[in-house]
ZATI-273446 format. One record per residue (C-alpha): x, y, z; residue in one letter. Coordinates in nm, 3 decimals. Last residue first. Layout:
N
atom c1 X; c2 Y; c3 Z; rest A
...
***
This chain:
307
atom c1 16.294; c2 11.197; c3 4.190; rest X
atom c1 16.214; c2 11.481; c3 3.989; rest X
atom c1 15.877; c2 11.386; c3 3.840; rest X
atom c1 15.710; c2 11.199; c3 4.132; rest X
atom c1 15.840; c2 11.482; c3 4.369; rest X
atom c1 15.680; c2 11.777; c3 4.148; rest X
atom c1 15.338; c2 11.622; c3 4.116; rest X
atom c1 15.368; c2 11.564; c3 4.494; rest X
atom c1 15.424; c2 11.907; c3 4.560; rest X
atom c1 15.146; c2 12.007; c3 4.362; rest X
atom c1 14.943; c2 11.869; c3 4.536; rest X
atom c1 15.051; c2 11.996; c3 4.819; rest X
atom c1 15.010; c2 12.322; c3 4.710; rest X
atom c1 14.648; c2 12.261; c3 4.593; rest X
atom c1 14.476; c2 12.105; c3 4.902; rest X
atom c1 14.747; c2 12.312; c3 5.067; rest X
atom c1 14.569; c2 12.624; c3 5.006; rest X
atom c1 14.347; c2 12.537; c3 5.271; rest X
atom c1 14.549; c2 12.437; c3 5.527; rest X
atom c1 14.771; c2 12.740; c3 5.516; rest X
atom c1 14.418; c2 12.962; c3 5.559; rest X
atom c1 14.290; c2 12.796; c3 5.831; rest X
atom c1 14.646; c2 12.744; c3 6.022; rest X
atom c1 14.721; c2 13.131; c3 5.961; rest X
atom c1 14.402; c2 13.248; c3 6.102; rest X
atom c1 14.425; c2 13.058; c3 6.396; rest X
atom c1 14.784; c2 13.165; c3 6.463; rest X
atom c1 14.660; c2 13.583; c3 6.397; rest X
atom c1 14.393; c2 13.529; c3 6.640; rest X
atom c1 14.615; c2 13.402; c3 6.874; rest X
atom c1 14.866; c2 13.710; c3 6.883; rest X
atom c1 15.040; c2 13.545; c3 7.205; rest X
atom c1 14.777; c2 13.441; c3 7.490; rest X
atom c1 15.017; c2 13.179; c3 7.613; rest X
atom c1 14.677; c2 12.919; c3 7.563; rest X
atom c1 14.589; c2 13.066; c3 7.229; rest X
atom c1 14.960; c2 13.046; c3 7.106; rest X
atom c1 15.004; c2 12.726; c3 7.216; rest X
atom c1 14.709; c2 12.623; c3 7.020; rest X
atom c1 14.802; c2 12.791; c3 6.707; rest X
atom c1 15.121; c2 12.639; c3 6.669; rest X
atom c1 14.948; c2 12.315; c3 6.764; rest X
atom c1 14.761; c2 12.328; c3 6.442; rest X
atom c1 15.104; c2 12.251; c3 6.269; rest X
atom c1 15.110; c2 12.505; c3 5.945; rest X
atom c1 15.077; c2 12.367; c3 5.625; rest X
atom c1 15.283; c2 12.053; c3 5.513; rest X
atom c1 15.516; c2 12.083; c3 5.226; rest X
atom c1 15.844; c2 11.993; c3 5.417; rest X
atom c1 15.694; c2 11.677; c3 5.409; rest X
atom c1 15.629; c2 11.621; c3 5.029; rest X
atom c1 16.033; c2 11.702; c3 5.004; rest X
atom c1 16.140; c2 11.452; c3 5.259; rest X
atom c1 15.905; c2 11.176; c3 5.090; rest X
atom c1 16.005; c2 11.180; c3 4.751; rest X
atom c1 16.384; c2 11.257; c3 4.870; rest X
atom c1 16.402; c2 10.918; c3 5.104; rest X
atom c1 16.140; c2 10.716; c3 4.831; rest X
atom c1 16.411; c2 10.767; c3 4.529; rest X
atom c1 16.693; c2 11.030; c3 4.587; rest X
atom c1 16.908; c2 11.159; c3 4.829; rest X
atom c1 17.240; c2 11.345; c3 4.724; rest X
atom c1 17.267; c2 11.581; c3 5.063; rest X
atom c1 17.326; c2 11.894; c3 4.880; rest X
atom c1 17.080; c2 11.783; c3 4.617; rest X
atom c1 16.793; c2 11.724; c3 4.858; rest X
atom c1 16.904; c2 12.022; c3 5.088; rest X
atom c1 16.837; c2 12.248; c3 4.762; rest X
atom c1 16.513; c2 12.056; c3 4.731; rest X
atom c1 16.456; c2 12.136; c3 5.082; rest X
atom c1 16.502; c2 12.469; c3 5.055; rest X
atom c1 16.239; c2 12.482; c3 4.763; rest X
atom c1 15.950; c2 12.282; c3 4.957; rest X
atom c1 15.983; c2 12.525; c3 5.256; rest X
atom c1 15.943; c2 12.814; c3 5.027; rest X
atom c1 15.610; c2 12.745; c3 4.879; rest X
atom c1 15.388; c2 12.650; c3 5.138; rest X
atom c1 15.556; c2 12.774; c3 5.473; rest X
atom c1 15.719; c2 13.047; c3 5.357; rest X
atom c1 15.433; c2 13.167; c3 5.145; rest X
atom c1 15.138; c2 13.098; c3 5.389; rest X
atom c1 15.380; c2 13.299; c3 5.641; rest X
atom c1 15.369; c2 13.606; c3 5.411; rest X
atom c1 14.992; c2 13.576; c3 5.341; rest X
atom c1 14.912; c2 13.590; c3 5.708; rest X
atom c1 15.137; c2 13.848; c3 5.807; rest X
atom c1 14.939; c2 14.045; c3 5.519; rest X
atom c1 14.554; c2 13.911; c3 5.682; rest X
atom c1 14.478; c2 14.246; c3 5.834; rest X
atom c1 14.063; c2 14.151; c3 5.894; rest X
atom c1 13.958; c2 13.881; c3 6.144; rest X
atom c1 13.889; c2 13.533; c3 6.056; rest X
atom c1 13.790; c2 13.259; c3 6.319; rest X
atom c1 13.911; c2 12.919; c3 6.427; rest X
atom c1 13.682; c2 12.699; c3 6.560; rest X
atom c1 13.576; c2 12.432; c3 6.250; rest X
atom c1 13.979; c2 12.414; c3 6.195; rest X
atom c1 14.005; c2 12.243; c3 6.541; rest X
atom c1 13.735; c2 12.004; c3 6.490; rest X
atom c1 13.848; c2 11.920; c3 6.097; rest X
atom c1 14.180; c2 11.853; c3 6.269; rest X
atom c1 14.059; c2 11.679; c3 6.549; rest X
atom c1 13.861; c2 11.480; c3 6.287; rest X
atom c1 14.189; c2 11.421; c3 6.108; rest X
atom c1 14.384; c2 11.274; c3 6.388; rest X
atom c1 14.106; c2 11.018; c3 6.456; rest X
atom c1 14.077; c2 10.872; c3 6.163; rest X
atom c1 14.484; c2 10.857; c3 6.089; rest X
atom c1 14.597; c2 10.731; c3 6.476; rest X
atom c1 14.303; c2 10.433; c3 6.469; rest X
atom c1 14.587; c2 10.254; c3 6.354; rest X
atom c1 14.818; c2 10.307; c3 6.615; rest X
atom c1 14.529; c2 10.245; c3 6.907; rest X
atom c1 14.470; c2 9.897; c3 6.748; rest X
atom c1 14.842; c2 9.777; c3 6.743; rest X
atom c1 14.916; c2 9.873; c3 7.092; rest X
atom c1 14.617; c2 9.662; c3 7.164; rest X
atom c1 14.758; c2 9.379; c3 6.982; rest X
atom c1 15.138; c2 9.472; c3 7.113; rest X
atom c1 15.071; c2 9.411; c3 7.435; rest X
atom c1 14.875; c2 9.045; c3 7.473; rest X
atom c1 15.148; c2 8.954; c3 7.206; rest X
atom c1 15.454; c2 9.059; c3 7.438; rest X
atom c1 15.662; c2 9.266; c3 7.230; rest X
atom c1 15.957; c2 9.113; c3 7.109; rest X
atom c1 16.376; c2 9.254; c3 7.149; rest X
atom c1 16.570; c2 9.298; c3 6.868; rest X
atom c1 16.798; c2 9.543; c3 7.031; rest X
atom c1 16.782; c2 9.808; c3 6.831; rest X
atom c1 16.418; c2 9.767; c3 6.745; rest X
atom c1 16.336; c2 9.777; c3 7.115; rest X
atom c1 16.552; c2 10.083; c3 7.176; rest X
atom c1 16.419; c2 10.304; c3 6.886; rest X
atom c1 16.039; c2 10.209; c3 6.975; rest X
atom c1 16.139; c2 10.245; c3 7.365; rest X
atom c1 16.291; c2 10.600; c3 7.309; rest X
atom c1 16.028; c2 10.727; c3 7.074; rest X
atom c1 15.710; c2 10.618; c3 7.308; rest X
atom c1 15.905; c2 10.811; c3 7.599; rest X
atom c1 15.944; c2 11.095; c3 7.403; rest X
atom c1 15.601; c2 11.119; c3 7.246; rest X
atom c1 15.478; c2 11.056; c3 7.626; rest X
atom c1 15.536; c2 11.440; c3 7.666; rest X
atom c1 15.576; c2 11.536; c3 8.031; rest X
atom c1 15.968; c2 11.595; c3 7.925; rest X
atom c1 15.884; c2 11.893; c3 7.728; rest X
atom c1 15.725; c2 12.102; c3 8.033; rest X
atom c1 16.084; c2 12.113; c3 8.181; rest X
atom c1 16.213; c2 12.429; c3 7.957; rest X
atom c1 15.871; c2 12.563; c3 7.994; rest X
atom c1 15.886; c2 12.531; c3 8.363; rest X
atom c1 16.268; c2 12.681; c3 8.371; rest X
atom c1 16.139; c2 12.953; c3 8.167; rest X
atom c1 15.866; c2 13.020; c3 8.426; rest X
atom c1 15.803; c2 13.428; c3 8.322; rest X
atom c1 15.676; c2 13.656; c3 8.078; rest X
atom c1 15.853; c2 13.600; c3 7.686; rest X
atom c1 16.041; c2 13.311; c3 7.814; rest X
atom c1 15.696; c2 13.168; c3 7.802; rest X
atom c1 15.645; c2 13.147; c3 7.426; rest X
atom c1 15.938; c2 13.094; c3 7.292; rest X
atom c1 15.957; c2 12.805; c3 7.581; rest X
atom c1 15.645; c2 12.638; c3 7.419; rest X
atom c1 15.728; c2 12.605; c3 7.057; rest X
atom c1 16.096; c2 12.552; c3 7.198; rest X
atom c1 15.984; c2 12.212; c3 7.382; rest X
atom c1 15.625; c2 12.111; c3 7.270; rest X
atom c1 15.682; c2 12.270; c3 6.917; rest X
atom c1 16.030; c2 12.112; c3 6.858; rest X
atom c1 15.974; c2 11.750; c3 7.043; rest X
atom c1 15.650; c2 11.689; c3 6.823; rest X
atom c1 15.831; c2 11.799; c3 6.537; rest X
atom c1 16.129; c2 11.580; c3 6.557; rest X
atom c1 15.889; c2 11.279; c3 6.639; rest X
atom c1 15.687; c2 11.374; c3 6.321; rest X
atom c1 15.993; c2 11.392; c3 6.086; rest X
atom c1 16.105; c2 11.081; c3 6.229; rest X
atom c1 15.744; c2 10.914; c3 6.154; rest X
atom c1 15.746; c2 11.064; c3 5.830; rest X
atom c1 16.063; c2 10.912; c3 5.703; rest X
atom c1 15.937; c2 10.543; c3 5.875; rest X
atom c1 15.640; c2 10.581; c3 5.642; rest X
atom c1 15.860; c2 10.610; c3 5.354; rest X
atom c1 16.016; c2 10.318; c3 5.468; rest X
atom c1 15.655; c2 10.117; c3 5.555; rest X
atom c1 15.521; c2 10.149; c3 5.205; rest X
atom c1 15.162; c2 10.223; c3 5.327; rest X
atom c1 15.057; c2 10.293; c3 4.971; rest X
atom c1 15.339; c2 10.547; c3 4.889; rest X
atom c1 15.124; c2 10.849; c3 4.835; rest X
atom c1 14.811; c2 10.734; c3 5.068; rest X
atom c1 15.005; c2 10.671; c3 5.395; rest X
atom c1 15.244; c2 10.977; c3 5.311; rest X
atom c1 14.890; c2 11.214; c3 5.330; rest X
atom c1 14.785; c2 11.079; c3 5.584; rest X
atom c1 15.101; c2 11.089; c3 5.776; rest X
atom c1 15.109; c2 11.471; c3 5.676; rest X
atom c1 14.801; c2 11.588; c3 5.738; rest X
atom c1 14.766; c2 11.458; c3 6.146; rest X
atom c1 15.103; c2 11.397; c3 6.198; rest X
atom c1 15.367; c2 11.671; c3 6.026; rest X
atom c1 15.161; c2 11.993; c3 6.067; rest X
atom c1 15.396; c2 12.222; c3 5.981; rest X
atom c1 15.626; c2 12.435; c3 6.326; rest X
atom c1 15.886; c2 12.640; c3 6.149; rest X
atom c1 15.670; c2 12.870; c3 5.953; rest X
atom c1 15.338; c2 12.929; c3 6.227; rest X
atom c1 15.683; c2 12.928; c3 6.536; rest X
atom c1 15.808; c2 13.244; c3 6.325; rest X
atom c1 15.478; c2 13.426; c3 6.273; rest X
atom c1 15.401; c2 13.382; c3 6.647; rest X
atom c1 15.775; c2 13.490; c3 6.783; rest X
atom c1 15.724; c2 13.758; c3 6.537; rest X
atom c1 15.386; c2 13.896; c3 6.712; rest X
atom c1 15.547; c2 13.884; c3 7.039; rest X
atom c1 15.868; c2 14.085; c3 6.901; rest X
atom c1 15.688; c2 14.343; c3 6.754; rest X
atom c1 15.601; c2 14.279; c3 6.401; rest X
atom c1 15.785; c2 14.537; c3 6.135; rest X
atom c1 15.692; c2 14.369; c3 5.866; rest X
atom c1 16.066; c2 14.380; c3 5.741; rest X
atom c1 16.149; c2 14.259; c3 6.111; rest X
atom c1 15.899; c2 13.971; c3 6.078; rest X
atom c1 16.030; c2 13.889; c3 5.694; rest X
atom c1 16.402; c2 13.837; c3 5.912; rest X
atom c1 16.266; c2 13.618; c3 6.163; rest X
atom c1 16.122; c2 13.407; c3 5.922; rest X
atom c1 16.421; c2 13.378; c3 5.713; rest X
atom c1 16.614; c2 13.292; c3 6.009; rest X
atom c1 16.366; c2 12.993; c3 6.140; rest X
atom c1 16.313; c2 12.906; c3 5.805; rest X
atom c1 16.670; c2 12.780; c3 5.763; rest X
atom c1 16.710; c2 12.619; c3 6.089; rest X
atom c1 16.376; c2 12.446; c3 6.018; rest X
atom c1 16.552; c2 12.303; c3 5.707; rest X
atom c1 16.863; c2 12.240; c3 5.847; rest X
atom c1 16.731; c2 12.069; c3 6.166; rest X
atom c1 16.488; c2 11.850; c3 5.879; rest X
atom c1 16.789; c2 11.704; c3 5.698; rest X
atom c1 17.018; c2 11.663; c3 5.989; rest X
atom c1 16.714; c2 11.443; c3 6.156; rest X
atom c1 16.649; c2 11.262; c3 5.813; rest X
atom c1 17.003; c2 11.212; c3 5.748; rest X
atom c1 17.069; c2 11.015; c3 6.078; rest X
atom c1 16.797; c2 10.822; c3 6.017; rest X
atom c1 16.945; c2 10.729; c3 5.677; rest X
atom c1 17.261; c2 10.596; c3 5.866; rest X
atom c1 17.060; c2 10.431; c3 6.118; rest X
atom c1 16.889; c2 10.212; c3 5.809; rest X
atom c1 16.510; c2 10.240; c3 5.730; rest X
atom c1 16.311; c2 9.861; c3 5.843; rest X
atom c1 16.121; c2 10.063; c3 6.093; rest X
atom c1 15.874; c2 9.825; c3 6.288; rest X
atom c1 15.968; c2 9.982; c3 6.665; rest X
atom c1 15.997; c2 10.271; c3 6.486; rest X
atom c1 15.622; c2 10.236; c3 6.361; rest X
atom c1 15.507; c2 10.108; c3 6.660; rest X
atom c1 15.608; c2 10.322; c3 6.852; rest X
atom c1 15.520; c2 10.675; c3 6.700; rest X
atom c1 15.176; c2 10.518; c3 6.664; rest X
atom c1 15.072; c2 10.455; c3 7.028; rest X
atom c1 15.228; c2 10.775; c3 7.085; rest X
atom c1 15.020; c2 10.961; c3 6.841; rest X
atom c1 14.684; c2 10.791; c3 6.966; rest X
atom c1 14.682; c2 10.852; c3 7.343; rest X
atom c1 14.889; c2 11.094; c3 7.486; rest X
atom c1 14.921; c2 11.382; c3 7.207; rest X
atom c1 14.619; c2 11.296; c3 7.027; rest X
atom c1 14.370; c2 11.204; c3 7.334; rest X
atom c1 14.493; c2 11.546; c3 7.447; rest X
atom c1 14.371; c2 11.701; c3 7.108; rest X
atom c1 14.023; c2 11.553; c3 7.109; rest X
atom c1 14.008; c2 11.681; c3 7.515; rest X
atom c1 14.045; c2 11.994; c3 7.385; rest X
atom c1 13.819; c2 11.987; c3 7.111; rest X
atom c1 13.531; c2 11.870; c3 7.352; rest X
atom c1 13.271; c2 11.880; c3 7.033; rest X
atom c1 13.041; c2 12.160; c3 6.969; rest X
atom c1 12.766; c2 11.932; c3 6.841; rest X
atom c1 12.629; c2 12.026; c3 6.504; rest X
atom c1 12.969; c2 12.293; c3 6.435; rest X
atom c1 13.203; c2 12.026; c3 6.559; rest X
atom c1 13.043; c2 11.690; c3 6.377; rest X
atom c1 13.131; c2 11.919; c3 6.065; rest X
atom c1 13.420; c2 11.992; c3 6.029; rest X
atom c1 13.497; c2 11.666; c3 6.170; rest X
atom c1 13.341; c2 11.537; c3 5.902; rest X
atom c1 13.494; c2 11.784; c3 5.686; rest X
atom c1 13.871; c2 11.693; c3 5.785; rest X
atom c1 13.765; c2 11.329; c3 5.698; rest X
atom c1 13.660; c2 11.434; c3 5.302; rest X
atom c1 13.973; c2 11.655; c3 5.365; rest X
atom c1 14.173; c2 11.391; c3 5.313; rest X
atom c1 14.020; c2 11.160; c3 5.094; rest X
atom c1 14.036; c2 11.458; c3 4.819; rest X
atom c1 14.409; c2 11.480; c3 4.881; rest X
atom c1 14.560; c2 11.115; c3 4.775; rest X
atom c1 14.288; c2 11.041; c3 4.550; rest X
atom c1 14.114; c2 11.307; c3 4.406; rest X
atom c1 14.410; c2 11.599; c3 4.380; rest X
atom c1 14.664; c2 11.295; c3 4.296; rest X
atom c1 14.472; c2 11.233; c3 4.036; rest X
atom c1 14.431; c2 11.608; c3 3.937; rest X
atom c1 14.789; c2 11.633; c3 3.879; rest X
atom c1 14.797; c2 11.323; c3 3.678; rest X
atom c1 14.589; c2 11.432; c3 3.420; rest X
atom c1 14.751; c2 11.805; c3 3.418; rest X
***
């Protein structure tokens, strides 16, 4: 129980201290939140995406793992979500919604926070998350976005949209580059440098920004059920995948805090700008991200014993 609450104070605690802030600065001044989330996706998160692949030190093989590892585990939601949406009996907009709020977890701006503080900037199990983020970031701004779409009309532009992503582009040269041994140029990489590690501060308060504008509504069942996928049935599937794949140490510790994470934000935001059940998104990141405070702590009191 100690150590539980430990990791509670410092590894949680000091992450929602910066989600508050934003919280905050959003309800005093009404901040730009979509501009905060652009300067995410084509600023900050690309900045960091390469230079932590371009430093990754983890072995090709275990890369290999880590992208099996999380297709099987999103596979795996992906048909028990479907399923508990026909049970619910959501039509099929509402189920693509409640699907994409299971599948799609909030792998950059929680859960490279979260990794940063667990493993004390160990720069393997940061190289986990960073994979798990790139995969994610591809997944919600590819299929995320042609669910949505293919629903009305422009599949082909949804299909396309993807490849305006600089996440790609940032993964491809930080892959490449460390490949190939090749050097960054030191009058790039020191600015490079600075917008990666400002990636964590300013991740958060768009967080804190974003969660400050959601609202709650009343019929909150679909809610609950994807708060338990997400939260509590993600982290068993991939302890099953954990045992079927024989990881162990920082690879497992790390895989199974990840598939922790409460809803991506983004889920929500796609949804509010396809006009799919938005209400229902918002209300599922709010209420996923606040029960993780305890979930995920959990989590990590559960990874430190097992593994």
């Amino acid at each position: 129980m100690v150590e539980f609450i430990i990791i509670l104070r410092d590894i949680i605690l000091p992450v929602f201290i910066i989600m508050t802030i934003g919280f905050i600065l959003q309800k005093k001044f009404t901040l730009d939140v979509y501009t905060l989330a652009r300067l995410n996706i084509y600023y900050v998160v690309p900045a960091f995406i390469f230079v932590r692949l371009y430093e990754a030190i983890i072995p090709w093989s275990i890369f290999a793992k880590v992208i099996l590892f999380v297709s099987l585990l999103v596979a795996t939601l992906y048909v028990l979500s479907m399923f508990t949406g026909m049970l619910l009996g959501l039509d099929t907009r509402k189920r693509v919604t409640f699907t994409n709020s299971v599948i799609f977890y909030n792998s950059g701006n929680y859960a490279v926070p979260v990794n940063d503080l667990v493993f004390r900037g160990d720069p393997f199990a940061m190289s986990i998350q960073v994979i798990v983020l790139m995969f994610q970031n591809i997944f919600i701004f590819s299929y995320g976005i042609f669910s949505l779409q293919s629903m009305d009309s422009g599949k082909l532009r949804a299909a396309l949209a993807y490849f305006k992503m600089p996440v790609m582009y940032a993964m491809l040269l930080g892959i490449s580059m460390n490949a190939l041994d090749l050097s960054v140029p030191e009058f790039l990489w020191v600015p490079v440098n600075y917008i990666a590690e400002a990636m964590i501060a300013i991740a958060l308060l768009t967080l804190g920004a974003q969660v400050a504008q959601l609202k709650l509504t009343t019929g909150l069942r679909t809610v609950y059920f994807s708060m338990i996928l997400r939260l509590l049935v993600s982290p068993l599937i991939a302890l099953g995948l954990i045992l079927v794949f024989g990881l162990s140490g920082l690879t497992a510790q790390a895989l199974f805090i990840a598939s922790s994470m409460p809803t991506a934000v983004n889920s929500a935001v796609i949804a509010q700008e396809y006009d799919n059940h938005p209400e229902m998104a918002a209300q599922i990141v709010l209420f996923s991200t606040v029960a993780s405070a305890f979930t995920v702590s959990l989590t990590i009191f559960i990874a430190r014993m097992l593994f």
